[in-house]
MIMARTOR-267506 format. One line per field, with one value per residue: x negated, y negated, z of N, C-alpha, C in turn; residue in one letter. Coordinates in nm, 2 decimals, always signed. Example, Ala and Ser with C-alpha at 12.3 -4.5 7.8 and 13.67 -1.06 7.14 Angstrom:
2
nxx	[-1.32:-1.28]
nyy	[+0.57:+0.22]
nzz	[+0.78:+0.71]
caxx	[-1.23:-1.37]
cayy	[+0.45:+0.11]
cazz	[+0.78:+0.71]
cxx	[-1.32:-1.29]
cyy	[+0.33:+0.00]
czz	[+0.78:+0.79]
type	[A:S]
This chain:
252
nxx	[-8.43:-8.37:-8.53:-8.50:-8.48:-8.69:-8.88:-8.78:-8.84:-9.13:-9.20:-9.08:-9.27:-9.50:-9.47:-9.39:-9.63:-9.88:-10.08:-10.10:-10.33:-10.49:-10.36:-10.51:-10.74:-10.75:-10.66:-10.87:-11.05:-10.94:-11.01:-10.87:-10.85:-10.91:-10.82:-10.52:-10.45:-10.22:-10.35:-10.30:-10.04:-9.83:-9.64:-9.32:-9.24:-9.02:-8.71:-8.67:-8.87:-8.97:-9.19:-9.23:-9.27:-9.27:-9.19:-9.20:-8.99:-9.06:-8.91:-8.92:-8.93:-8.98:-9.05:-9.07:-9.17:-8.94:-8.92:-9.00:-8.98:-8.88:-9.12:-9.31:-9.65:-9.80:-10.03:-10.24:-10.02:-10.04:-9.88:-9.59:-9.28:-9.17:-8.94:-8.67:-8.50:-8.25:-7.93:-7.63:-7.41:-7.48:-7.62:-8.02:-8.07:-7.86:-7.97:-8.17:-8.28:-8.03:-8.20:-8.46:-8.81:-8.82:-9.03:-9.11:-9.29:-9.43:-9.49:-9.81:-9.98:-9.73:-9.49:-9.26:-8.99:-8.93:-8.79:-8.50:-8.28:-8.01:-8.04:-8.20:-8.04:-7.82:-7.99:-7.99:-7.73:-7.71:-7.84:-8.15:-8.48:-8.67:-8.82:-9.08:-9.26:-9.48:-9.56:-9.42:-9.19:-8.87:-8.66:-8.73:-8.65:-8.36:-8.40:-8.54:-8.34:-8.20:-8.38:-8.29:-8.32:-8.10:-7.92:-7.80:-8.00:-8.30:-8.50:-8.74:-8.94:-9.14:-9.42:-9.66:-9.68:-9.57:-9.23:-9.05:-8.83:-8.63:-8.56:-8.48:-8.61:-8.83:-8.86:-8.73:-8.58:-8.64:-8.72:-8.62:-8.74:-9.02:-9.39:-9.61:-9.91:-10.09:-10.30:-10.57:-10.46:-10.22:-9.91:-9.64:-9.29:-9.15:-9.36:-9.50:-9.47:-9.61:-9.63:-9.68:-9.55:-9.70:-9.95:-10.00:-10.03:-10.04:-9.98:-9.99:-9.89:-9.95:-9.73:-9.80:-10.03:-9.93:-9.86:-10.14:-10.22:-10.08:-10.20:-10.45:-10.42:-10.40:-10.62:-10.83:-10.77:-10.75:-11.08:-11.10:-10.96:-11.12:-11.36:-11.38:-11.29:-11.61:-11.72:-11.59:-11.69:-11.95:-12.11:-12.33:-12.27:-12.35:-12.47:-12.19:-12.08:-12.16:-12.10:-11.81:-11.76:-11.56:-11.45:-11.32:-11.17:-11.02:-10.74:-10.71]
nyy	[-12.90:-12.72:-12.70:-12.45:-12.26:-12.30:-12.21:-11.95:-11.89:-11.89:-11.72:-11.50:-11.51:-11.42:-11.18:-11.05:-11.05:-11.04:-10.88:-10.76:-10.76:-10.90:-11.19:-11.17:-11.18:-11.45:-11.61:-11.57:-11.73:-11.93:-11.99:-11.81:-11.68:-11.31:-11.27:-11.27:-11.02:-10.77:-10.56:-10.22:-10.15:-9.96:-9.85:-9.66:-9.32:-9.34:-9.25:-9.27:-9.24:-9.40:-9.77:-10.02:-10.37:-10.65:-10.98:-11.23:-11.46:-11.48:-11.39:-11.35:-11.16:-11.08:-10.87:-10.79:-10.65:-10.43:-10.51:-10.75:-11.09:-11.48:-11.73:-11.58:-11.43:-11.23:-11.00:-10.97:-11.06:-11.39:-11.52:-11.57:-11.75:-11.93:-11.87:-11.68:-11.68:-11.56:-11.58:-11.51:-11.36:-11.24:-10.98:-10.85:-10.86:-10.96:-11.21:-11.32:-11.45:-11.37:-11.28:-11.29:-11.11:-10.90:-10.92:-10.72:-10.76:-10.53:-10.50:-10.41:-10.08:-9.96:-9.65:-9.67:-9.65:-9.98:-9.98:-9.82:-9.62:-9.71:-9.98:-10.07:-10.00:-10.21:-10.47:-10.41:-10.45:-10.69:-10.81:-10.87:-10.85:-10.64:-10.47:-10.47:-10.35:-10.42:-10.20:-9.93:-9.70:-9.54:-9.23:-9.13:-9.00:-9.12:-9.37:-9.35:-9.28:-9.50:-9.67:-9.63:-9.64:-9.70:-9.89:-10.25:-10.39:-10.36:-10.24:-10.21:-10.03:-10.05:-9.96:-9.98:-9.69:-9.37:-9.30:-9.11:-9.17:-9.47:-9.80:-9.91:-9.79:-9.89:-10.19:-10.49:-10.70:-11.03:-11.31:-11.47:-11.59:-11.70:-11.80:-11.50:-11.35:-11.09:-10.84:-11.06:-11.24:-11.50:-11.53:-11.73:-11.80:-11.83:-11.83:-11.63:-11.30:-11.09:-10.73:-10.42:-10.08:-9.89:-10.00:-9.99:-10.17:-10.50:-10.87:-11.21:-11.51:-11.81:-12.05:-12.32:-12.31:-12.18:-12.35:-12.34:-12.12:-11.99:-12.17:-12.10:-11.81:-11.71:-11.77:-11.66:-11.39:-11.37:-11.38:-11.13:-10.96:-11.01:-10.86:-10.66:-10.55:-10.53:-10.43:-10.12:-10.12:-10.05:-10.25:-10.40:-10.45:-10.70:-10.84:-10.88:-11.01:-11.26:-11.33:-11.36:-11.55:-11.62:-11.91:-12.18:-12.51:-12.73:-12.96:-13.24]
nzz	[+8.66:+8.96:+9.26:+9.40:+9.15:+9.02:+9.18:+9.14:+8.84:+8.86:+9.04:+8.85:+8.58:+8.69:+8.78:+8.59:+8.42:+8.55:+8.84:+9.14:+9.15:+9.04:+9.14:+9.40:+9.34:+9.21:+9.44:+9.57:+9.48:+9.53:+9.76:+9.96:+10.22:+10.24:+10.00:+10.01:+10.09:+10.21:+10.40:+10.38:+10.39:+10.25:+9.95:+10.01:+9.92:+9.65:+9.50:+9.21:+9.02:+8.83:+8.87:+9.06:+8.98:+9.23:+9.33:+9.48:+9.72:+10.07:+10.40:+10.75:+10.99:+11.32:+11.60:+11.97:+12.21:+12.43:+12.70:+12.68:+12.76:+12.78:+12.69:+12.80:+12.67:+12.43:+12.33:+12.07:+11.94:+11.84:+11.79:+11.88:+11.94:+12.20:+12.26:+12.17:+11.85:+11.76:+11.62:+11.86:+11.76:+11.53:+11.30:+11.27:+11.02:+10.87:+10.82:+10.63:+10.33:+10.05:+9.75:+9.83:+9.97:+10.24:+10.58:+10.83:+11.15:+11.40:+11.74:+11.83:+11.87:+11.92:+11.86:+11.75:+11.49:+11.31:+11.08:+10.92:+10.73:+10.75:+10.82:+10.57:+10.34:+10.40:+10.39:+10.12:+10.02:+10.02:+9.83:+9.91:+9.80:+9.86:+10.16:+10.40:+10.62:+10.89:+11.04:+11.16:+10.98:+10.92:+10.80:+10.53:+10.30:+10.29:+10.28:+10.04:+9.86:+9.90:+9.73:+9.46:+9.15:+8.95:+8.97:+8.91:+9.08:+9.18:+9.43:+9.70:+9.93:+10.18:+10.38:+10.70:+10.85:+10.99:+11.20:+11.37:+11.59:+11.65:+11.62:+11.91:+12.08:+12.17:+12.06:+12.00:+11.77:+11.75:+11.69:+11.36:+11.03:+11.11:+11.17:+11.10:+11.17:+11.00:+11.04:+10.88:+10.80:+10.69:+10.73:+10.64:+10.62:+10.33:+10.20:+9.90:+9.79:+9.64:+9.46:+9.37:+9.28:+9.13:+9.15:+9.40:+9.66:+9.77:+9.79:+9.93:+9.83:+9.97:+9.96:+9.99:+9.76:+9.54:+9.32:+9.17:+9.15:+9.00:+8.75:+8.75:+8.69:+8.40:+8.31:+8.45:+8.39:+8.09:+8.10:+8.27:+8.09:+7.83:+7.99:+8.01:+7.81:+7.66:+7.82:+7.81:+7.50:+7.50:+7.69:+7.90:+8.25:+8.38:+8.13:+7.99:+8.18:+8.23:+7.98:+8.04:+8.25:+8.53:+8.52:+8.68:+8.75:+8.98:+8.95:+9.06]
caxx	[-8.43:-8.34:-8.63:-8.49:-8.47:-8.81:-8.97:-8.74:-8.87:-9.25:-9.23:-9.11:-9.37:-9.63:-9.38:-9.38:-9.80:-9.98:-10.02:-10.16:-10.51:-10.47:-10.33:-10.54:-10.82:-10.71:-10.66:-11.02:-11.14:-10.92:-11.05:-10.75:-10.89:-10.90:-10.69:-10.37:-10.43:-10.17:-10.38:-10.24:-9.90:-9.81:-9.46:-9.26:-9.15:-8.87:-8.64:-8.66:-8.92:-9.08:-9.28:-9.09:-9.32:-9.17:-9.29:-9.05:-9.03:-9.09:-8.82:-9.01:-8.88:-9.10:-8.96:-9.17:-9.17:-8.82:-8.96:-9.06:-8.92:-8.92:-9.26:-9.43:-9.74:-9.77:-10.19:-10.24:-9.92:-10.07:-9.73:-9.47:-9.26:-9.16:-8.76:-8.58:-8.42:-8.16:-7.75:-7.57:-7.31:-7.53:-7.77:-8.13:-8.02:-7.76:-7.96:-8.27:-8.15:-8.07:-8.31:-8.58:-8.82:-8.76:-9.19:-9.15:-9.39:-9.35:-9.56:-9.92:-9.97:-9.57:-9.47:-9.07:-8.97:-8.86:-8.68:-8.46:-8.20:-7.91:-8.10:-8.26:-7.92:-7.76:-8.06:-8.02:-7.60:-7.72:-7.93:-8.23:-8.49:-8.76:-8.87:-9.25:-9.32:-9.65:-9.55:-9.36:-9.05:-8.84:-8.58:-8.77:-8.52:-8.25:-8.45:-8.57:-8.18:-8.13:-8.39:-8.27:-8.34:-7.99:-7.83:-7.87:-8.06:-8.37:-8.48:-8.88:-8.96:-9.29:-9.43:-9.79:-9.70:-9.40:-9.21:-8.90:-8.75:-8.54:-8.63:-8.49:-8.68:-8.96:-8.89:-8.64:-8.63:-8.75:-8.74:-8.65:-8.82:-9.15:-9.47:-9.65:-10.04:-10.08:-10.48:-10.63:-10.37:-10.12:-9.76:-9.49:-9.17:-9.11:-9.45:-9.43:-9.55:-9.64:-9.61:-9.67:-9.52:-9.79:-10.07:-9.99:-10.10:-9.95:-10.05:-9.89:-9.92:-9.91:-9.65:-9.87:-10.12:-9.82:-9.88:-10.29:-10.24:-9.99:-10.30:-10.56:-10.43:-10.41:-10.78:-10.90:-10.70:-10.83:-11.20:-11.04:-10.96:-11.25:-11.52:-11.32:-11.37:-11.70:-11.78:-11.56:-11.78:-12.10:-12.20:-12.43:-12.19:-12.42:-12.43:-12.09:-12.02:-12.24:-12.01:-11.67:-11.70:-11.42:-11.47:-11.18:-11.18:-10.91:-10.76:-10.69]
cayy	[-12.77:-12.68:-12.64:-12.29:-12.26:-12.35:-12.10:-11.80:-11.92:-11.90:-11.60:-11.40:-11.54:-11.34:-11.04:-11.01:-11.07:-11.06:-10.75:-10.81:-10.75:-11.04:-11.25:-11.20:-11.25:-11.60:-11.64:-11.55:-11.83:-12.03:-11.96:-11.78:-11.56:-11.16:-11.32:-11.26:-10.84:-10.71:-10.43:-10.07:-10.12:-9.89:-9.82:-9.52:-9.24:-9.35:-9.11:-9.35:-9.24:-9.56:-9.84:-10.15:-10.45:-10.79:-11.07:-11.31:-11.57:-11.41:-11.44:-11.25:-11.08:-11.10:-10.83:-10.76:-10.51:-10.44:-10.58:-10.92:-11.22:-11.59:-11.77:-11.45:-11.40:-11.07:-11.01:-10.94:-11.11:-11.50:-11.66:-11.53:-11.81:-11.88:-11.85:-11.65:-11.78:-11.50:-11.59:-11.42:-11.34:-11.17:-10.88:-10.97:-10.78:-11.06:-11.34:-11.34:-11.53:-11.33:-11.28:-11.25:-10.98:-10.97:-10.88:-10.72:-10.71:-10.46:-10.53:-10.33:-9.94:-9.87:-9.54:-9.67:-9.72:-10.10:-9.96:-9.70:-9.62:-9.81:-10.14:-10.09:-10.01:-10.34:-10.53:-10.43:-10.47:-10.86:-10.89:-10.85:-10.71:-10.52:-10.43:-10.44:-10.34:-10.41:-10.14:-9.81:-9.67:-9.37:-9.17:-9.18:-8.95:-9.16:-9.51:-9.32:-9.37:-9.70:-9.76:-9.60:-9.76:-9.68:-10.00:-10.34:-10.43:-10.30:-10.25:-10.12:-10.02:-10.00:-9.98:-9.93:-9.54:-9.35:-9.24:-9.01:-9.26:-9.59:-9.93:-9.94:-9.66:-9.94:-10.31:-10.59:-10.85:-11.18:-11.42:-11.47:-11.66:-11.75:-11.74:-11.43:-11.30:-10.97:-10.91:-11.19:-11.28:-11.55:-11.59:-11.84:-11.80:-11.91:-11.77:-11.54:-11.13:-10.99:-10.61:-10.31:-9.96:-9.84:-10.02:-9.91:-10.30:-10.60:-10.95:-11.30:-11.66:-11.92:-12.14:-12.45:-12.31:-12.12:-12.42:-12.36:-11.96:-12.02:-12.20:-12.00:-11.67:-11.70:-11.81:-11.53:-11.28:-11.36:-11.34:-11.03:-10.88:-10.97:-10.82:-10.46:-10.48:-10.55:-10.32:-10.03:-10.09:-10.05:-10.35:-10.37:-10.48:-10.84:-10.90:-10.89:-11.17:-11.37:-11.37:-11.41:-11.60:-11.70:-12.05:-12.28:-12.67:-12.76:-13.08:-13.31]
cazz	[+8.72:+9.07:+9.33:+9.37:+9.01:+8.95:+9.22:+9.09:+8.70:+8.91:+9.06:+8.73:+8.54:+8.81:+8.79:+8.42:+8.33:+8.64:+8.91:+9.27:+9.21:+8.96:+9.25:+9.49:+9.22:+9.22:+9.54:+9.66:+9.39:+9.56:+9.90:+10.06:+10.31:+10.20:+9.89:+10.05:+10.07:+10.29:+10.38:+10.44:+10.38:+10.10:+9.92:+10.06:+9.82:+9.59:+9.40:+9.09:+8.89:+8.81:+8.95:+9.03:+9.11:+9.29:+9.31:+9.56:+9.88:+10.21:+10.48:+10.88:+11.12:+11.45:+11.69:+12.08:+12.33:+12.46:+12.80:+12.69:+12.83:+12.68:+12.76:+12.82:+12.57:+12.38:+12.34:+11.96:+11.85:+11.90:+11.71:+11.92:+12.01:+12.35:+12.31:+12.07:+11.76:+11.70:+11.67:+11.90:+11.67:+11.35:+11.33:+11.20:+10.89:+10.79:+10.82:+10.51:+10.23:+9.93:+9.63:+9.92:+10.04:+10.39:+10.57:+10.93:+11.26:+11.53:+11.83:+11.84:+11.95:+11.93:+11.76:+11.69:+11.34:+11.26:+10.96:+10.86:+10.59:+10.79:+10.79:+10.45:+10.27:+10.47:+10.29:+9.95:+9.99:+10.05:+9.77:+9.93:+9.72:+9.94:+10.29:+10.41:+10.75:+10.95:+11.15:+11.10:+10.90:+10.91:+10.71:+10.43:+10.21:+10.29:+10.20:+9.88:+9.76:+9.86:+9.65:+9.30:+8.99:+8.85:+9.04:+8.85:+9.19:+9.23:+9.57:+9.74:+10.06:+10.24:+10.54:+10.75:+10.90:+10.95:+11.27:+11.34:+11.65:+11.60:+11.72:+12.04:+12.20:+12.23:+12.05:+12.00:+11.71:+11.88:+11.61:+11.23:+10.97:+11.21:+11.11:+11.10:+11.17:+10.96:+10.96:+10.84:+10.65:+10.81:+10.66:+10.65:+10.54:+10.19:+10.11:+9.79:+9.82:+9.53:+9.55:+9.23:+9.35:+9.08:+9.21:+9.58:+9.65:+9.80:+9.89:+10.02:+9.80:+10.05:+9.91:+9.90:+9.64:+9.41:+9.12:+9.14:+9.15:+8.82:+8.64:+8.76:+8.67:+8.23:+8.28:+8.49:+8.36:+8.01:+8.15:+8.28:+7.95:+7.77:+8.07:+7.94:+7.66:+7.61:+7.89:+7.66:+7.38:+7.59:+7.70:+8.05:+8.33:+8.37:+8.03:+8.01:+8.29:+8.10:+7.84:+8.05:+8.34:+8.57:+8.56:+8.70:+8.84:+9.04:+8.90:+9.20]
cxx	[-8.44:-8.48:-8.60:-8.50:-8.63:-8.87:-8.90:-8.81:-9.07:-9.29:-9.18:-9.21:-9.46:-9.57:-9.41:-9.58:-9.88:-9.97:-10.10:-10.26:-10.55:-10.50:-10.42:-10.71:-10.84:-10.70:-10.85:-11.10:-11.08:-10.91:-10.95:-10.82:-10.84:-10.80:-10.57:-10.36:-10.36:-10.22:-10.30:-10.13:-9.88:-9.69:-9.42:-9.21:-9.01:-8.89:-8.61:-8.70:-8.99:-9.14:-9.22:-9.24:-9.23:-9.26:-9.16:-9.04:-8.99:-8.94:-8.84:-8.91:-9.00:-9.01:-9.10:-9.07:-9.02:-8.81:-8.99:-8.94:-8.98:-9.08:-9.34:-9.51:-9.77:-9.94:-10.15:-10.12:-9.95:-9.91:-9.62:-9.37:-9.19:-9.00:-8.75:-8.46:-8.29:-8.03:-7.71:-7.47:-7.37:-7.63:-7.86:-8.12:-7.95:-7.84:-8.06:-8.18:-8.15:-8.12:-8.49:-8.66:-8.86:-8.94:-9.14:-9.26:-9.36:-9.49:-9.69:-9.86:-9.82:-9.55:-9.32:-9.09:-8.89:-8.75:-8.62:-8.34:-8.06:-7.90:-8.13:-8.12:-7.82:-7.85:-8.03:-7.86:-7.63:-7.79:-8.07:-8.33:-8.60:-8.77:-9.03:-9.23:-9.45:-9.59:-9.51:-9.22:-9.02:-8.73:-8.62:-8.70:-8.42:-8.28:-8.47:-8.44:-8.14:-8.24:-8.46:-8.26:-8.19:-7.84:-7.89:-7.96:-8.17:-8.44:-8.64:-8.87:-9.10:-9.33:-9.60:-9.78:-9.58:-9.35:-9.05:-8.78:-8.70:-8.63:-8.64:-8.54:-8.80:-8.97:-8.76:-8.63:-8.62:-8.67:-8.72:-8.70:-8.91:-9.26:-9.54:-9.80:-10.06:-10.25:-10.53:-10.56:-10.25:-10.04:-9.72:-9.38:-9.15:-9.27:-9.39:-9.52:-9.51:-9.69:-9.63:-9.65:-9.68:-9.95:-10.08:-10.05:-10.01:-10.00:-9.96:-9.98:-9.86:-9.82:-9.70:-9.97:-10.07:-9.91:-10.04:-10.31:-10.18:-10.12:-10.42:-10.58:-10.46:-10.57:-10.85:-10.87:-10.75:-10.98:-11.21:-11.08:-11.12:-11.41:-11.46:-11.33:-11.49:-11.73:-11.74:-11.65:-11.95:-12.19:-12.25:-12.28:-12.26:-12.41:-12.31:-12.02:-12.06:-12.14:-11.82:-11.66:-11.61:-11.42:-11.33:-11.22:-11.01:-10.89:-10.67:-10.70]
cyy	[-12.78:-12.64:-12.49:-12.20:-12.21:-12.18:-11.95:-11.75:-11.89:-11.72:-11.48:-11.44:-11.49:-11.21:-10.98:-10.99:-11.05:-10.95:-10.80:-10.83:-10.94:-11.14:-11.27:-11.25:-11.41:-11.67:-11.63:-11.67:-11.99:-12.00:-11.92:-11.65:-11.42:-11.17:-11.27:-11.15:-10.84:-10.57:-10.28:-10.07:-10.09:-9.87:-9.66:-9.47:-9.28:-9.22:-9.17:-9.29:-9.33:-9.67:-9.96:-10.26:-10.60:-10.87:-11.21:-11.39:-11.48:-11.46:-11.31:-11.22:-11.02:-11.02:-10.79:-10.65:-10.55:-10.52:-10.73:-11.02:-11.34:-11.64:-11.64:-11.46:-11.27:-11.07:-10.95:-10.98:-11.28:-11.60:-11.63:-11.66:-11.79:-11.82:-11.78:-11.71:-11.70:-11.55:-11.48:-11.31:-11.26:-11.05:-10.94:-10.91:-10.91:-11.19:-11.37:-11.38:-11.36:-11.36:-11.29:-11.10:-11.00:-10.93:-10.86:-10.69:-10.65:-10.47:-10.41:-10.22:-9.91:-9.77:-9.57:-9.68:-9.88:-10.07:-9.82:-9.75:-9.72:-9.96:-10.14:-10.13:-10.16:-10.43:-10.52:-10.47:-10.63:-10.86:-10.90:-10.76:-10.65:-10.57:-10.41:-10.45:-10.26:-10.32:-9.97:-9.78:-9.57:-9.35:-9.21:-9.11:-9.07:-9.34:-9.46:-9.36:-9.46:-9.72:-9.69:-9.66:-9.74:-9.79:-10.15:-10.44:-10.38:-10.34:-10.17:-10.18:-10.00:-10.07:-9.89:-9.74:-9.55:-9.30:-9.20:-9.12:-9.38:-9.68:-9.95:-9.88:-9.80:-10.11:-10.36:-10.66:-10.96:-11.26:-11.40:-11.57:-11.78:-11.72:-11.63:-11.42:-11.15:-10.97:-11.03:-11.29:-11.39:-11.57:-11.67:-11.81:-11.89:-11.92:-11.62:-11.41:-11.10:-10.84:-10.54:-10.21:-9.92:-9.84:-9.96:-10.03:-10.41:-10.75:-11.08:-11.42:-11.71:-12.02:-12.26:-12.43:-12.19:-12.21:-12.37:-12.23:-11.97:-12.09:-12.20:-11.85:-11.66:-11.69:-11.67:-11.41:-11.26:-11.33:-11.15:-10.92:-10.83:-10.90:-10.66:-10.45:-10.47:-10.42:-10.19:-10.01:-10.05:-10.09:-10.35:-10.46:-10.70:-10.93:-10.98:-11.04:-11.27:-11.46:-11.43:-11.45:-11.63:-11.84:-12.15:-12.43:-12.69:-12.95:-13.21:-13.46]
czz	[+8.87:+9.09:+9.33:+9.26:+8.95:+9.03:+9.17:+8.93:+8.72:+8.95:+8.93:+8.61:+8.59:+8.74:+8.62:+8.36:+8.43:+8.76:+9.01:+9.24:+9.15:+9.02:+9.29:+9.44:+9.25:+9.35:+9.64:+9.59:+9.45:+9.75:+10.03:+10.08:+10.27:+9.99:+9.90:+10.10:+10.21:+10.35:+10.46:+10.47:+10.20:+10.10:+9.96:+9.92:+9.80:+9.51:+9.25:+8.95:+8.80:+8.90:+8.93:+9.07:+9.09:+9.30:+9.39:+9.67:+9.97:+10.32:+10.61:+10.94:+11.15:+11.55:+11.81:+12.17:+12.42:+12.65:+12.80:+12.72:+12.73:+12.78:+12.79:+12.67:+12.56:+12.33:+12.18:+11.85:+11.89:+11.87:+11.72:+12.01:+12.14:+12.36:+12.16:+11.95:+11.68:+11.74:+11.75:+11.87:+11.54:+11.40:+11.24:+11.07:+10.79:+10.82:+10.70:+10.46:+10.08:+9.80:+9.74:+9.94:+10.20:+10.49:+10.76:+11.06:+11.37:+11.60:+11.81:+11.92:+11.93:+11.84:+11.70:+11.57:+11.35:+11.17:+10.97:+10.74:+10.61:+10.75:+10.64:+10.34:+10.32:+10.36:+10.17:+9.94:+9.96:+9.97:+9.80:+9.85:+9.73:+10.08:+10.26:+10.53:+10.79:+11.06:+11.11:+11.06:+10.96:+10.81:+10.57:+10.30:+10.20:+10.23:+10.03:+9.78:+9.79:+9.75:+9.49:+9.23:+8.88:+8.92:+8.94:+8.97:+9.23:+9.39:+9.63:+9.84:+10.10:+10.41:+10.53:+10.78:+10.86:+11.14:+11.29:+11.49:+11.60:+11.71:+11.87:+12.14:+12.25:+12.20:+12.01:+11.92:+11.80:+11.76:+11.43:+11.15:+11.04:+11.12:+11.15:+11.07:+11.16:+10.91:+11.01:+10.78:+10.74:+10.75:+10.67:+10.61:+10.41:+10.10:+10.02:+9.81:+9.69:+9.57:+9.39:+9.34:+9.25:+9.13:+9.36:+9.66:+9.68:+9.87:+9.89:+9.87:+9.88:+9.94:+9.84:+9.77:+9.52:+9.31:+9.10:+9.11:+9.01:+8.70:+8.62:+8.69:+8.53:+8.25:+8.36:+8.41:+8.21:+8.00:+8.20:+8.16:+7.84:+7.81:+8.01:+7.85:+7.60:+7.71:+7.84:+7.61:+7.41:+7.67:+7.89:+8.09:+8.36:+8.26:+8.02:+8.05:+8.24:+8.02:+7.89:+8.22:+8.39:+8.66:+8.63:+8.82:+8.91:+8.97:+9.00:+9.22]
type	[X:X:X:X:X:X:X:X:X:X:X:X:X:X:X:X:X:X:X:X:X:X:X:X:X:X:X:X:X:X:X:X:X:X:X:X:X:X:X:X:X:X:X:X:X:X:X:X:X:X:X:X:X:X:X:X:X:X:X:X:X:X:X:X:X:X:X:X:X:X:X:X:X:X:X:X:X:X:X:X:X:X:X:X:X:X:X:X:X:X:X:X:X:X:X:X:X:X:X:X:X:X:X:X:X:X:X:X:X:X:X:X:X:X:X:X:X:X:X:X:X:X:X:X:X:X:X:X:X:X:X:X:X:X:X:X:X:X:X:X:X:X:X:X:X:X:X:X:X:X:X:X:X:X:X:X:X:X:X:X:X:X:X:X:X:X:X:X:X:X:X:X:X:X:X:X:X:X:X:X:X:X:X:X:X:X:X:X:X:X:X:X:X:X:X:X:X:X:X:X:X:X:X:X:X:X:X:X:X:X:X:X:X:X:X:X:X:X:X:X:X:X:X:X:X:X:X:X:X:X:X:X:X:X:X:X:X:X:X:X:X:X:X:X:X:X:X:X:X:X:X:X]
């Protein structure tokens, strides 16, 4: 089986049994800072009707203030490289791979939107199969039908705020697939974001500790189960734990 193979066979295995909290569950046992939590980026109103969640490799887009220059430093963005890595020839639209969700940063304090329905609908034509921006969106009608559940492609949008201008009133993409400091939280490209529209919830596996999150989760998740049910039936909240710790050795 294909490396690519393998992580597509990884990530629906999460997608299918396991929902962020799960994740990031695991992730805090395995000492990843906030356990991945994307915080305060929530899904924009779809016109679906149901709750899609993803579960997929990361591919950034790093855009700065329409004034910045190379080697200049951007105060709150530490991981801006010095030169630009955009073709001259593509928009940053065409370059994520598809079967990706694509994760953008728009420089602090800006009111523009990074996204709207132009870009989004570009994305899902390519396969792409969500947007997250650490920043702000707009046309949120017009995103809601790109991302209708009556295409064999499903497609979720989300973003930090909202605003009614377009990008260029205030930023530029800079850079694609860079790493990214969102929070506490630090990306890479070819890290995996787990996302539930239901939960309203989203957080990051670092790539390197995918296999340890894969055989951490059955065990928690069973510990999981059984702290509800006992707690259901009555049982003291202590007790309980007692009875279902979430034990796990790393085997190294």
């Amino acid at each position: 089986m294909s490396s690519n193979a393998n992580l597509a066979a990884q990530c629906e295995e999460i997608r299918k049994n396991y929902s962020p909290c799960d994740v990031s569950d695991a992730l805090l046992t395995l000492k990843v800072p906030l356990g991945g939590t994307l915080a305060d980026i929530s899904p924009l109103p779809s016109r679906h009707g149901y709750t899609n969640r993803l579960v997929a490799p990361i591919s950034t887009v790093l855009f700065v203030p329409n004034a910045h220059q190379p080697g200049a430093s951007i105060p709150n963005l530490p991981l801006v490289p010095e030169t630009s890595n955009l073709p001259s020839d593509k928009h940053f639209s065409d370059l994520a791979p598809s079967g990706s969700v694509v994760l953008m940063q728009q420089p602090p304090h800006q009111t523009a939107a990074l996204l709207g329905d132009i870009v989004a609908t570009r994305y899902k034509y390519r396969g792409i199969q969500g947007v997250f921006v650490d920043g702000r969106a707009r046309d949120v009608v017009g995103i809601g039908e790109v991302c209708k559940a009556d295409e064999d492609t499903p497609f979720t949008a989300w973003t930090r705020s909202l605003s009614s201008s377009g990008t260029s009133a205030e930023a530029k993409p800079w850079a694609v697939d860079v790493e990214l400091q969102i929070g506490g939280v630090r990306v890479r490209p070819g890290d995996v974001l787990v996302a539930d529209e239901g939960e309203r919830v989203c957080c990051v596996i670092p790539a390197e500790k995918l296999g340890d999150v894969l055989a951490l989760l059955p065990v928690q998740k069973e510990a999981d189960d059984g702290l509800l049910a006992d707690v259901r039936a009555g049982m003291g909240f202590k007790e309980a734990l007692k009875r279902h710790p979430k034990h796990y050795t790393l085997q190294h």
